[in-house]
N, CA, C and O of each residue as an XYZ file, in Angstrom:
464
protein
N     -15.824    -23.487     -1.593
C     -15.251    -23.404     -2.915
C     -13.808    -23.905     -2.816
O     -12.969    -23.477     -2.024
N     -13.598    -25.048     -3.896
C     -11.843    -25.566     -3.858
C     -11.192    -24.726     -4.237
O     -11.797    -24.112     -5.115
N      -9.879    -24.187     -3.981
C      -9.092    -23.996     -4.620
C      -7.665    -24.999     -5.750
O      -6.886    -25.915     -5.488
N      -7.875    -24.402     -6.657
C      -6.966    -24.816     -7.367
C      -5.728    -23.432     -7.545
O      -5.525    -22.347     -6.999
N      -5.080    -24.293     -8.700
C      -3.439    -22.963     -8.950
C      -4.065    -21.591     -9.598
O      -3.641    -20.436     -9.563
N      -5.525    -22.297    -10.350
C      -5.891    -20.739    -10.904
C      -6.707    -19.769     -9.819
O      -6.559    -18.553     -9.693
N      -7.455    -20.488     -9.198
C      -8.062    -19.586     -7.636
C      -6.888    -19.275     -6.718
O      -6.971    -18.357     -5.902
N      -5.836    -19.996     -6.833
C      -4.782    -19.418     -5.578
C      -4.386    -17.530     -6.108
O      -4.152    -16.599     -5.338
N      -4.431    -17.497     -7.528
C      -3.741    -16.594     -7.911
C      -4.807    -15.499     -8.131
O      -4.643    -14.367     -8.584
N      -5.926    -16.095     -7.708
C      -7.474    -15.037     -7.753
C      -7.540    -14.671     -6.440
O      -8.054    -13.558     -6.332
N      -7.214    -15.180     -5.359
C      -6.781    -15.175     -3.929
C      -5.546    -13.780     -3.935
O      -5.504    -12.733     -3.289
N      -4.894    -14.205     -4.690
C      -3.675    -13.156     -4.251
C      -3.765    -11.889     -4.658
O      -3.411    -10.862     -4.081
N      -4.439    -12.097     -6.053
C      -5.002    -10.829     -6.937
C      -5.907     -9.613     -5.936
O      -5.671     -8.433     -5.677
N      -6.897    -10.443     -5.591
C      -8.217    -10.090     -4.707
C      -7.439     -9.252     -3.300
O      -7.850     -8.188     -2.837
N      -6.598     -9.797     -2.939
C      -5.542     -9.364     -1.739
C      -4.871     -7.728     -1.888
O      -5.018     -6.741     -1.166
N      -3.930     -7.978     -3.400
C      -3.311     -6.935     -3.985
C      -4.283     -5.783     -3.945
O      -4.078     -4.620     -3.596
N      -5.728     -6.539     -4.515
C      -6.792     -4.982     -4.912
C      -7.454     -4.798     -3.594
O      -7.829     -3.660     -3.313
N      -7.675     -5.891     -2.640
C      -7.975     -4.511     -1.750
C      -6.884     -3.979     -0.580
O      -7.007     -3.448      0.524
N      -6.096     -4.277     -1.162
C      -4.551     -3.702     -0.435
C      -4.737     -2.317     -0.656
O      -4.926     -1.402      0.145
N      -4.603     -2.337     -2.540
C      -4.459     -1.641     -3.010
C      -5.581      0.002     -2.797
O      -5.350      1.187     -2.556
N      -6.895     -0.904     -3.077
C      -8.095     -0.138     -3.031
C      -8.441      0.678     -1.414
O      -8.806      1.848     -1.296
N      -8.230     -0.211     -0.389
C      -8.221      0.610      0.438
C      -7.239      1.698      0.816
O      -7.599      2.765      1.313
N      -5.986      1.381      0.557
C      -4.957      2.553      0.632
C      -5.358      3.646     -0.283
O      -5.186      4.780      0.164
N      -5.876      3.536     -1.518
C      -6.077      4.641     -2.662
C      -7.583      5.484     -1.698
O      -8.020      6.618     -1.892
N      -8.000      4.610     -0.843
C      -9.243      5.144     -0.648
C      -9.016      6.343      0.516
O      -9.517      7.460      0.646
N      -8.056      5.608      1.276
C      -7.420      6.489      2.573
C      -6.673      7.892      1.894
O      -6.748      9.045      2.320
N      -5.999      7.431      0.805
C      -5.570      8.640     -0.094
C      -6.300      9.637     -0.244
O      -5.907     10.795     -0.101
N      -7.765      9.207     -0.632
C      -8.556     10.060     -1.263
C      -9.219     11.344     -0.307
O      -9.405     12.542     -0.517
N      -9.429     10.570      0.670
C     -10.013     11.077      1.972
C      -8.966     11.997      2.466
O      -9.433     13.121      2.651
N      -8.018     11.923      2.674
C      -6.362     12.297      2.776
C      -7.251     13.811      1.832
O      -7.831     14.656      2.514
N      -7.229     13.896      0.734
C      -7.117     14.637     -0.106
C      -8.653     15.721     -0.104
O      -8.575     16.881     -0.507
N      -9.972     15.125      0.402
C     -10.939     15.880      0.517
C     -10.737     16.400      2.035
O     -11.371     17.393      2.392
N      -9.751     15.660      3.052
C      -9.393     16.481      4.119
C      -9.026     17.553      3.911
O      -9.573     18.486      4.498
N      -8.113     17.752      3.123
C      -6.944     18.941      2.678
C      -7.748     19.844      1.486
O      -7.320     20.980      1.286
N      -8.812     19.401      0.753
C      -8.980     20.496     -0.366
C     -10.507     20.897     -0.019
O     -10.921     21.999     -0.378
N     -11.539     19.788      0.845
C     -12.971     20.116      1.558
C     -13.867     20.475      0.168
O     -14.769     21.297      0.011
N     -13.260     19.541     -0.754
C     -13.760     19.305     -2.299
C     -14.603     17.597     -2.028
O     -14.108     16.473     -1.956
N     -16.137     18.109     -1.928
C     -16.826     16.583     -1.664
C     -16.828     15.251     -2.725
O     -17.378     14.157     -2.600
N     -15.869     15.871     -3.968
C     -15.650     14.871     -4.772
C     -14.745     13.682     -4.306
O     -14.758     12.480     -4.575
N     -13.824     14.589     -3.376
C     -12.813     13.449     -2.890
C     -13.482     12.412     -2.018
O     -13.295     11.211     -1.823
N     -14.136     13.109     -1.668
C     -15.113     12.325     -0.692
C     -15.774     11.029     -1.640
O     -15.305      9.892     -1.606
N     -16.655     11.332     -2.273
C     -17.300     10.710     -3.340
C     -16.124      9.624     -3.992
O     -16.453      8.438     -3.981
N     -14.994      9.915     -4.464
C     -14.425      9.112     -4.575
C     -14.153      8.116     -3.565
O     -14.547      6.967     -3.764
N     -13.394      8.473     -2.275
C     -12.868      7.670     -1.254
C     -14.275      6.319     -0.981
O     -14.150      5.109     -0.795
N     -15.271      7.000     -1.046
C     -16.339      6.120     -0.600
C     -16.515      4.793     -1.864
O     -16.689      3.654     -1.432
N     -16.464      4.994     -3.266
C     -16.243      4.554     -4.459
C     -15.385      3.749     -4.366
O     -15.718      2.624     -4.741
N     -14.204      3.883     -3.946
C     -13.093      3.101     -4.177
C     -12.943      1.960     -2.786
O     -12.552      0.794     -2.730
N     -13.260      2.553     -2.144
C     -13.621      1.658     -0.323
C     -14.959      0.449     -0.773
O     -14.879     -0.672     -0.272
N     -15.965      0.725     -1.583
C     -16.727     -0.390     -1.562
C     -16.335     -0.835     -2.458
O     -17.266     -1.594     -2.730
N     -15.309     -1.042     -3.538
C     -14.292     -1.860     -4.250
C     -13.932     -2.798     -3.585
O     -14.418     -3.927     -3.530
N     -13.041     -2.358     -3.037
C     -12.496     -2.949     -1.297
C     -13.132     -3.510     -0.772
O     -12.841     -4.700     -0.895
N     -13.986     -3.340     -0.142
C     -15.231     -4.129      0.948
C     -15.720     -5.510      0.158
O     -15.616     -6.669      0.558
N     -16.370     -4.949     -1.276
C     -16.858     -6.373     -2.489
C     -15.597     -7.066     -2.601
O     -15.841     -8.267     -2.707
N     -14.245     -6.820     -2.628
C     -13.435     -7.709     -2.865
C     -12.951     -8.611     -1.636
O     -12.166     -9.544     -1.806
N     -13.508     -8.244     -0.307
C     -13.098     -7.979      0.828
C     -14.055     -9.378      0.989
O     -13.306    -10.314      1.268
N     -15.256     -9.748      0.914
C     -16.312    -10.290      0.806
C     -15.885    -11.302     -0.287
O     -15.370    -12.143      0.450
N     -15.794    -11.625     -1.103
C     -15.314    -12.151     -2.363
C     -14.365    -13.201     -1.919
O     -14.547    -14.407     -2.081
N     -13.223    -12.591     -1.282
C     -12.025    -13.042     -1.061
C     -12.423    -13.887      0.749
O     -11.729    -14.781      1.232
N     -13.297    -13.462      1.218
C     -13.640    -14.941      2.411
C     -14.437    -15.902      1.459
O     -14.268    -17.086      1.753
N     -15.259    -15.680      0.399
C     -16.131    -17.233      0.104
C     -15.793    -17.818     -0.607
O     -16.413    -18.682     -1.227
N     -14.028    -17.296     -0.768
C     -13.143    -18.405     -1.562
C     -12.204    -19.190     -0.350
O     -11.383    -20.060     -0.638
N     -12.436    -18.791      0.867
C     -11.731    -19.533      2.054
C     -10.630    -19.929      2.256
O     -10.239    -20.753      3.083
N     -10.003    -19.271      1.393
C      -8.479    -19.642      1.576
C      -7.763    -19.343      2.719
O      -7.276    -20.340      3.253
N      -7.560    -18.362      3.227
C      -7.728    -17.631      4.605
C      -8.614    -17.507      5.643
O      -9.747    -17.066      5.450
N      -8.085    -17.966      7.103
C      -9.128    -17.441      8.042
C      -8.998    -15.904      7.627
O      -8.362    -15.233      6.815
N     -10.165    -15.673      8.856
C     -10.924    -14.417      8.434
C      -9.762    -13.321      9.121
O      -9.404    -12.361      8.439
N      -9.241    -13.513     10.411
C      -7.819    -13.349     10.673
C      -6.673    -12.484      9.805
O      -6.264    -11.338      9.620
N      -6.404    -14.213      9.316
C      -5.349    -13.891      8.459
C      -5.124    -13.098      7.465
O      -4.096    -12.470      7.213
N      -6.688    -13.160      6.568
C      -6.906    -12.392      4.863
C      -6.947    -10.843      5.341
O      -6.535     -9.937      4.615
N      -7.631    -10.570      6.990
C      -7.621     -9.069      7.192
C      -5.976     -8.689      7.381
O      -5.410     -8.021      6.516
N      -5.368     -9.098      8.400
C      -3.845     -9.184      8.388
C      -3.102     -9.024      7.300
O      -2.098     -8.313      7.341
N      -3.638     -9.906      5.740
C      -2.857     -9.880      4.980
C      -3.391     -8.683      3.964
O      -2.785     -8.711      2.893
N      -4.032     -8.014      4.026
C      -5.114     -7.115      3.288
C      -4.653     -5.530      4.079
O      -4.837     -4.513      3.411
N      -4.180     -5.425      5.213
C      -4.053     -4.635      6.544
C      -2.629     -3.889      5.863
O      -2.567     -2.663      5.767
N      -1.107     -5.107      5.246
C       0.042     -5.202      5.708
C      -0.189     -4.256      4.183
O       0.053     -3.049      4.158
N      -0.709     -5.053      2.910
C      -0.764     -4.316      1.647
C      -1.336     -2.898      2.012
O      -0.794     -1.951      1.443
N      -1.932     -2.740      2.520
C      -2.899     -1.041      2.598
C      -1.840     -0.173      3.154
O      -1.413      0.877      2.674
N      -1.546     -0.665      4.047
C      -0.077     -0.229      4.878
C       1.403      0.419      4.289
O       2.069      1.436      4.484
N       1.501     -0.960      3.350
C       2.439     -0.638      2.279
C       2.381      0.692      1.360
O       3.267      1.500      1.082
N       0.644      0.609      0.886
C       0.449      1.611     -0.122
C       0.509      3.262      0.694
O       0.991      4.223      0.095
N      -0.078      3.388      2.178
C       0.076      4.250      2.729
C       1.515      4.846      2.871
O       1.778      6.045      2.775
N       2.352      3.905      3.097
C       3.683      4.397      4.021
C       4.194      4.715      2.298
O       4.584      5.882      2.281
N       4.288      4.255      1.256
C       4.535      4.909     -0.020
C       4.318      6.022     -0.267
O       5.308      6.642     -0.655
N       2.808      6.924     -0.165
C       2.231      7.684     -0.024
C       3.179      8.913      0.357
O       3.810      9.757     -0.280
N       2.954      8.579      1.822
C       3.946      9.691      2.916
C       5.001      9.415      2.333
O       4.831     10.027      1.279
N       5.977      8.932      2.254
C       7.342      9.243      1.977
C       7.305      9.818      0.312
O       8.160     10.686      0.134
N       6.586      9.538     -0.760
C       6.912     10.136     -1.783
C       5.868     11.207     -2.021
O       6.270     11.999     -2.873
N       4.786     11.470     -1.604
C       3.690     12.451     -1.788
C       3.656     13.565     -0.738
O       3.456     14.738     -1.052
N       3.870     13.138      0.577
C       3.969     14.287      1.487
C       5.235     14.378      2.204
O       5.082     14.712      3.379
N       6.494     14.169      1.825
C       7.220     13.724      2.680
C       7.880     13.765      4.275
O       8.586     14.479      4.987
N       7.152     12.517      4.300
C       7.382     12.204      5.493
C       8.241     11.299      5.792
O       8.494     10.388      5.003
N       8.884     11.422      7.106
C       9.836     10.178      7.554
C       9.585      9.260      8.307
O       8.904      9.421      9.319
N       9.997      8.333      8.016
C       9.445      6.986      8.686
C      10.580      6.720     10.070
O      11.810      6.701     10.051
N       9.895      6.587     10.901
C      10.926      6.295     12.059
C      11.242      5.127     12.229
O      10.486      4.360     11.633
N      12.362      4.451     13.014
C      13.354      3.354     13.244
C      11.694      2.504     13.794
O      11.323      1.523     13.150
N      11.006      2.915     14.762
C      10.173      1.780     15.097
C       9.293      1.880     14.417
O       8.229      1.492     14.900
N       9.250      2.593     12.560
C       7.926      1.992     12.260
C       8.494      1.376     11.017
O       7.877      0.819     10.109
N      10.077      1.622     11.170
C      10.688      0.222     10.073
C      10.551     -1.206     10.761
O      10.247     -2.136     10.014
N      10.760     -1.489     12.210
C      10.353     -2.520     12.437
C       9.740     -3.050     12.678
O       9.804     -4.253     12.929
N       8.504     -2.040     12.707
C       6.770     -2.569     12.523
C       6.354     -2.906     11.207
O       5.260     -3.462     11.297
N       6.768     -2.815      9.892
C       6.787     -3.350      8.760
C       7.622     -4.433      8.852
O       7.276     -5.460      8.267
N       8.866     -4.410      9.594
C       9.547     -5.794      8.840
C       8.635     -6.699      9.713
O       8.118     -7.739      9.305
N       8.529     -6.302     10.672
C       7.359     -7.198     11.665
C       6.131     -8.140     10.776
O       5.821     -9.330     10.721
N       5.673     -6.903     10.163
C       4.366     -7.050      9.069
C       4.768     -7.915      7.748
O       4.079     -8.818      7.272
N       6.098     -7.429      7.221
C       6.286     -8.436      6.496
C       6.813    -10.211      6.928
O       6.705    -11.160      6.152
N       7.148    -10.253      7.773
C       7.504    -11.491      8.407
C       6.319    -12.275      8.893
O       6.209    -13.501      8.870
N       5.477    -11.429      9.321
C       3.693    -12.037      9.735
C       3.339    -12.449      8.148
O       3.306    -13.640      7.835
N       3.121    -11.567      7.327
C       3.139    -12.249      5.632
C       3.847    -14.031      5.648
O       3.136    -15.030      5.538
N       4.909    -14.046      5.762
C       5.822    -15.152      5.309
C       5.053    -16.150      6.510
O       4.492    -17.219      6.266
N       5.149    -15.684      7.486
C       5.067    -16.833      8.875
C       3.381    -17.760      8.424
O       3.033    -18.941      8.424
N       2.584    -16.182      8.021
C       0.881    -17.040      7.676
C       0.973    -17.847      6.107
O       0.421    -18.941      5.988
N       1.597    -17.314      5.106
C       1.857    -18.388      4.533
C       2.449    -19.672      4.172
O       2.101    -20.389      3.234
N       3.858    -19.995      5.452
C       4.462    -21.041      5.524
C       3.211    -21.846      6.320
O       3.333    -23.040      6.048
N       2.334    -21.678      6.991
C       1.299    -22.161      7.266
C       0.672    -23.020      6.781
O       0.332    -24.061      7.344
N       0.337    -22.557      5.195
C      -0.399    -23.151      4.240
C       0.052    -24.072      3.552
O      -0.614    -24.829      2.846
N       1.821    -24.081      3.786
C       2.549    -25.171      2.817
C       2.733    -26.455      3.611
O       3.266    -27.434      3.088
């Protein structure tokens, strides 16, 4: 499948949601850990094959090796987690896991100067 400017931005979309979707899913699980309410459960599993179909979706548009789109899918989930802990449970983030994000964000920039 080609991409054009409107698939690049179905590419990035697809990225965001299962950034997004798997972090909400880790949340959820997070949350039937702590309350042993099998709804959370039920959810986490719900929101993870969101993730997975978009996960799938987003290789048979090929924009990304298979690599890279997990990497770049990995750094978003990551993001949504480390949000999580610091404003929901608070937690502190230590000096080496700020520079394991800037790490993560610089792997972002480095795989897409790639493409240009």
């Amino acid at each position: 499948m080609s991409l054009n400017n409107n698939n690049l931005a179905v590419v990035y979309a697809l990225l965001a949601l299962i950034g997004l979707t798997s972090g909400v899913g880790d949340i959820l699980l997070y949350k039937w850990a702590k309350a042993a309410h099998f709804g959370w459960l039920l959810a986490a599993y719900a929101v993870w094959s969101i993730s997975i179909a978009s996960l799938g979706l987003l290789f048979k548009l090929d924009h990304f090796s298979f690599g890279a789109a997990v990497v770049l899918a990995t750094v978003i989930h990551l993001a949504i987690g480390v949000c999580w802990s610091l404003l929901m449970t608070s937690a502190k983030v230590t000096t080496l896991e700020i520079i394991g994000l800037i790490f993560a964000a610089i792997a972002v920039v480095l795989l897409e100067m790639e493409r240009a």
